[in-house]
Backbone as a ProteinNet text record, in pm:
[ID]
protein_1_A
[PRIMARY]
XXXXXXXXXXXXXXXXXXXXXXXXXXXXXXXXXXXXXXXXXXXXXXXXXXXXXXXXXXXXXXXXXXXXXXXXXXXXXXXXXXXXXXXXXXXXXXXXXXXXXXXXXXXXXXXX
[TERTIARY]
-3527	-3434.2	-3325.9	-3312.6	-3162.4	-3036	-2939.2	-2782.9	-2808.4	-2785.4	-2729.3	-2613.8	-2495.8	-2389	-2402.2	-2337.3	-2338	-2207.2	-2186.7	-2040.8	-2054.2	-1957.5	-1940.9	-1838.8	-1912.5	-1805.6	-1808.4	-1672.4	-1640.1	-1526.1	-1460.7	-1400.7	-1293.1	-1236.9	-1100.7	-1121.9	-1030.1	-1008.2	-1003.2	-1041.9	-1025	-883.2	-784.2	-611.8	-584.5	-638.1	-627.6	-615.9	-754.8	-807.2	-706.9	-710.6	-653.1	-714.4	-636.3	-681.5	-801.2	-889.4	-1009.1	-968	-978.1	-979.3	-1050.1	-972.7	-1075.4	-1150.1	-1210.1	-1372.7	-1413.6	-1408	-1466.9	-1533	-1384.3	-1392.5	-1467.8	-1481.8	-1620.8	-1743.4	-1755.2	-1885.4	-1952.5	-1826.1	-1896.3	-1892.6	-1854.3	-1837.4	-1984.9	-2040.4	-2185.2	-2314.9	-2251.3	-2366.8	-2374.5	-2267.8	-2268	-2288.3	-2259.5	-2330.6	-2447.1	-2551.5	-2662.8	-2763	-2666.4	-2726.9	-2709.7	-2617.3	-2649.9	-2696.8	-2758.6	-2857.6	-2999.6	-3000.9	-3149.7	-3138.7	-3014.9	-2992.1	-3063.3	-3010.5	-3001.3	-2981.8	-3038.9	-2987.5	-2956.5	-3048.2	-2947.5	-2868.1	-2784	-2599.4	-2517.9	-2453.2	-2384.3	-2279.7	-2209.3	-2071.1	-2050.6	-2039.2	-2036.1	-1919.4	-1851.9	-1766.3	-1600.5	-1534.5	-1452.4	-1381.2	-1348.2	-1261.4	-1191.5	-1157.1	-1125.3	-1028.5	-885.2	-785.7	-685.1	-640.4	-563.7	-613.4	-764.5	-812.4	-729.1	-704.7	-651.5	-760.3	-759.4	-880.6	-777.5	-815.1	-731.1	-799.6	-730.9	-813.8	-786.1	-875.6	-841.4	-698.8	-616.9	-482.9	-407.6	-433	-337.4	-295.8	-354.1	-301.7	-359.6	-271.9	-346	-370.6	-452.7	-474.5	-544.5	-511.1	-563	-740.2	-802.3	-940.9	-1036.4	-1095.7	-1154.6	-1233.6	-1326.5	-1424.2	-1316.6	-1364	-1319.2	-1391.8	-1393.8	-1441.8	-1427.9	-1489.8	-1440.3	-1506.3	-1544.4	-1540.4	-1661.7	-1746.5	-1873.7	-1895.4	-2064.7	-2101.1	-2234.6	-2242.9	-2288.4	-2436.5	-2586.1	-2686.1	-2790.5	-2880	-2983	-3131	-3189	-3355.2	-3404.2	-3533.6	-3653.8	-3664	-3618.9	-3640.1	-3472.8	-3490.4	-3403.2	-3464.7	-3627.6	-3683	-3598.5	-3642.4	-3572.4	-3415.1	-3380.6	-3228.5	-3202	-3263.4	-3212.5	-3266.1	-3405.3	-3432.6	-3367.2	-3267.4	-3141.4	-2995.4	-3017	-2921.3	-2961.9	-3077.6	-3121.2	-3076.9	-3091.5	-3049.9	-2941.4	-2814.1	-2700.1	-2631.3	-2531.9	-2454.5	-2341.1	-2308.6	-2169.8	-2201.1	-2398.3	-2415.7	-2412.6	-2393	-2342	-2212.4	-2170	-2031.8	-1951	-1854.1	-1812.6	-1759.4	-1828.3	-1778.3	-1804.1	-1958.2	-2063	-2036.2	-2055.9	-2065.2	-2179	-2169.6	-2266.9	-2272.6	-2345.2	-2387.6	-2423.4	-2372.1	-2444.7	-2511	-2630.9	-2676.9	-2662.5	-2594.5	-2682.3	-2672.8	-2796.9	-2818	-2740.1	-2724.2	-2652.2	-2741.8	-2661.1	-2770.3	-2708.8	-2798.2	-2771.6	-2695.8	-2589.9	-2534	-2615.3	-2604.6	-2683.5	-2608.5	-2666.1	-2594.4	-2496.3	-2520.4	-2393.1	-2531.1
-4006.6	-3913.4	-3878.8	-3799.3	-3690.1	-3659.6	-3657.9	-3639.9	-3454.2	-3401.3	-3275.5	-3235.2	-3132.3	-3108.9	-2972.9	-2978.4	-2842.4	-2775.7	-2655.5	-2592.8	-2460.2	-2459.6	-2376.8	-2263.3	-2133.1	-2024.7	-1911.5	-1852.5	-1803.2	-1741	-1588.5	-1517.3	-1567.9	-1649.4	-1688	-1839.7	-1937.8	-2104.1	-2103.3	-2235.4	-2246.6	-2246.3	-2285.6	-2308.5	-2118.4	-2021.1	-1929	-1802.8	-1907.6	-1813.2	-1822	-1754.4	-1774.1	-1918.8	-2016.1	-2154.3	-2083.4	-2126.4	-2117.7	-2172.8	-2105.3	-2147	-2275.1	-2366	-2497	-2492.7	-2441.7	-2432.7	-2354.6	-2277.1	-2207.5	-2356	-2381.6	-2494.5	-2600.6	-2599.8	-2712.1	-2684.9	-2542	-2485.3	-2484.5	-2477.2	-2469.9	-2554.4	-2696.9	-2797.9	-2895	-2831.7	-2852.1	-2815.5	-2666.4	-2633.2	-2707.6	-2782.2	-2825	-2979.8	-3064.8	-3203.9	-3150.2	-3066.4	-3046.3	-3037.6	-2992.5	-2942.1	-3097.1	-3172.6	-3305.6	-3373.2	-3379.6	-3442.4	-3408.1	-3259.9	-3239.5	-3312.4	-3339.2	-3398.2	-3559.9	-3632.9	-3706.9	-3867.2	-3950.7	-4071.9	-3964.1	-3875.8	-3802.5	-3805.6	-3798.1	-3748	-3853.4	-3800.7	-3853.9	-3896.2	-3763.2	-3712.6	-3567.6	-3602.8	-3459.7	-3353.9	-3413.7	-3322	-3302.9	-3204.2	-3165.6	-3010	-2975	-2830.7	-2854.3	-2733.3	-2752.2	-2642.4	-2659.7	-2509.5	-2537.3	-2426.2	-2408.8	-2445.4	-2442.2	-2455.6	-2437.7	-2506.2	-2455.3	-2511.5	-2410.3	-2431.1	-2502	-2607.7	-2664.6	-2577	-2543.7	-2552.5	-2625.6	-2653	-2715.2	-2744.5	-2674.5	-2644.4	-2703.9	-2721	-2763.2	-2640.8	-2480.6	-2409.4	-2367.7	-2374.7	-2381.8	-2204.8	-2207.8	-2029.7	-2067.5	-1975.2	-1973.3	-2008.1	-2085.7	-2092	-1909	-1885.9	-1786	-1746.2	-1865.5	-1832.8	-1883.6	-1859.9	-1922.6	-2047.4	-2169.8	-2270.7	-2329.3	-2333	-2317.9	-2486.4	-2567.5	-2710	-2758.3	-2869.3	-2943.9	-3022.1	-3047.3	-3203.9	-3206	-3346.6	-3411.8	-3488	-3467.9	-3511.6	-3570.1	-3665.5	-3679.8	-3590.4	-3574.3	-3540.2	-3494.3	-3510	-3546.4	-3433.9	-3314.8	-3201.7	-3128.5	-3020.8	-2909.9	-2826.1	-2815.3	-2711.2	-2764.3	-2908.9	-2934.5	-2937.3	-2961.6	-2945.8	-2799.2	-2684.9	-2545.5	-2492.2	-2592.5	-2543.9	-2543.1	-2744.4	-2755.4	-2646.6	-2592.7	-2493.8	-2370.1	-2325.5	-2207.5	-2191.9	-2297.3	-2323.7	-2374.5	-2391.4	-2424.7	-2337.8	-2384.9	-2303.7	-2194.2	-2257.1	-2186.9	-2047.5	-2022.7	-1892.4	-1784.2	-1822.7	-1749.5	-1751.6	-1723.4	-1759.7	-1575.2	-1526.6	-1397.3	-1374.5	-1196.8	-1213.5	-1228	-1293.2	-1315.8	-1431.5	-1580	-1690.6	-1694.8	-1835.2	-1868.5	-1987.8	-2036.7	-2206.4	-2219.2	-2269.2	-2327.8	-2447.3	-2494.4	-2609.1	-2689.3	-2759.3	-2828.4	-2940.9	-2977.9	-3142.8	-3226	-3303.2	-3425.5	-3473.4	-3504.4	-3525.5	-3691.7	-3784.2	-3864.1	-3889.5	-3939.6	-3998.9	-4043.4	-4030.8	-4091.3	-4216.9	-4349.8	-4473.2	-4533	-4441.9	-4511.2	-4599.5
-3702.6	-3641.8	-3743.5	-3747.8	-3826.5	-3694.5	-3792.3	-3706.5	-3740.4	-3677.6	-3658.7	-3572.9	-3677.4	-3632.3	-3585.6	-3456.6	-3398.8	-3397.4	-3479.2	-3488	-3386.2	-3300.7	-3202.5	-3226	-3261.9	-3295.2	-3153.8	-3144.8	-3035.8	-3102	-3041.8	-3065.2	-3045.8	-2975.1	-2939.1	-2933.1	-2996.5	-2971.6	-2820	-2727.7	-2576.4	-2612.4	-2692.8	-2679.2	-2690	-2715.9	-2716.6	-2601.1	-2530.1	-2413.1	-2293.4	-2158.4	-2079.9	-1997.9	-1968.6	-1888.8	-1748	-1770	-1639.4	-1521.2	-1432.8	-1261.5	-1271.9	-1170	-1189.6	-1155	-1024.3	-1017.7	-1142.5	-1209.7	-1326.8	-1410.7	-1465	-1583.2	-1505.1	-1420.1	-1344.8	-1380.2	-1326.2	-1382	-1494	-1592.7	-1704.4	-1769.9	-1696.2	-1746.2	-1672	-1551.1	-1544.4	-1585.5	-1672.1	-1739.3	-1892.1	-1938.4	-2069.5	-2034.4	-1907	-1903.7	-1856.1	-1823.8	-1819	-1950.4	-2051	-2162.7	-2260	-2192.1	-2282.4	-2195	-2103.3	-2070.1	-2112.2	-2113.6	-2191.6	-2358.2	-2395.2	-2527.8	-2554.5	-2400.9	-2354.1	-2495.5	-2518.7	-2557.3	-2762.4	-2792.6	-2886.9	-2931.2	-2798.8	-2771.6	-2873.7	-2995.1	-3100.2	-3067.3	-3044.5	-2998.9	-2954.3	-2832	-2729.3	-2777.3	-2856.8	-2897.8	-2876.8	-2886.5	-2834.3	-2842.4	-2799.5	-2822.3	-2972	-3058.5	-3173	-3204.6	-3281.7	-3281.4	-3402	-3423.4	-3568.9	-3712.9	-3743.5	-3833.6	-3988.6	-4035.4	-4148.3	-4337.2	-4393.3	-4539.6	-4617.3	-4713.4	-4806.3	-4934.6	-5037.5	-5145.5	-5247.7	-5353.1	-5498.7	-5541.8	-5521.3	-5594.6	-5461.2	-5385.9	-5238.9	-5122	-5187.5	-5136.3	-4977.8	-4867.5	-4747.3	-4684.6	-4599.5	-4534.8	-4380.3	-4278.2	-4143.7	-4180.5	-4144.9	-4116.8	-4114.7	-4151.5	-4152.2	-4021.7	-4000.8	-3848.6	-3761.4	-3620.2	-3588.4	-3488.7	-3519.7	-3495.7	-3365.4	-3269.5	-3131.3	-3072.6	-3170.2	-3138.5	-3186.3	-3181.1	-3239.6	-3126.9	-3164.4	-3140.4	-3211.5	-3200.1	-3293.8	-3253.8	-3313.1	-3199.3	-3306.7	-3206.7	-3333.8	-3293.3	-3338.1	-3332	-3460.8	-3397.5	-3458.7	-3575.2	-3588.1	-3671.7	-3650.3	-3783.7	-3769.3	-3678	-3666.5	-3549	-3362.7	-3393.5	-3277.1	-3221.4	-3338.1	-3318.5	-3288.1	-3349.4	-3314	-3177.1	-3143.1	-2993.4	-2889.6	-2901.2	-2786.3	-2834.8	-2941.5	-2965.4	-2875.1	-2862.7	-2829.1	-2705.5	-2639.3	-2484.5	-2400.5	-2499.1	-2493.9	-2447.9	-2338.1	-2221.5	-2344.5	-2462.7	-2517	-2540	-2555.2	-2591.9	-2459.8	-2376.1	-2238.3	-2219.2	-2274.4	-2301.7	-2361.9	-2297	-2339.3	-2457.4	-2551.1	-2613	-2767.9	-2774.3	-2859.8	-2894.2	-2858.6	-2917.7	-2986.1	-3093.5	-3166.4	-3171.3	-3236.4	-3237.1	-3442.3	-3537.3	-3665.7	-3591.5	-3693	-3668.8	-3827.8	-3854.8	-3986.1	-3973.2	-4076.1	-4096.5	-4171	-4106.8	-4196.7	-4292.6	-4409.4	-4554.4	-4566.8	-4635.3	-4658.4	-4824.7	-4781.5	-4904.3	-4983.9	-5113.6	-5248.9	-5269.7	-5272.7	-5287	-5191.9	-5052.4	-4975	-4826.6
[MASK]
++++++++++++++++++++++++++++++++++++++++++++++++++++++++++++++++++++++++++++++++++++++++++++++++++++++++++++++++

């Protein structure tokens, strides 16, 4: 099994958006423990909401994040095919607005 990180892009940070009706944020908080249950023993780290991104560079000089990064989690399986399939079917891409999902693999350290 391989770790794959899932980066969740969305037009606006959740600290951005307007706060969801609580039944809303229920809802869509049953369509995403549904979607880690199809993950099921996988499940790395479910994640969390993510905001104010900021890039470091070389020199120390800092700038607003470019995408915008709307949170992760973290899973294992068997392939990158498989990892992009539980992507395919992940609640965030119903989501307004045009969300997206990256998938990449975690690489193993050389000597660690």
């Amino acid at each position: 099994m391989s770790k794959f990180v899932f980066i969740y892009h969305a037009p606006m940070t959740p600290a951005e958006a307007a706060p969801p009706a609580p039944e809303d944020m229920a809802a869509v908080m049953d369509q995403w423990n549904a979607w880690a249950g199809k993950v099921g023993s996988g499940m790395v780290d479910f994640g969390t909401p993510l905001a104010n991104g900021v890039r470091v560079s070389a020199g120390g000089a800092t700038a607003p994040s470019q995408r915008e990064v709307a949170g992760y989690s973290i899973i294992e399986a068997d392939s990158l095919d498989a990892a992009v399939e539980l992507a395919k079917v992940h609640p965030h891409l119903n989501m307004p607005g045009g969300c997206e999902i990256e998938v990449h693999e975690a690489q193993q350290i050389p000597g660690m």
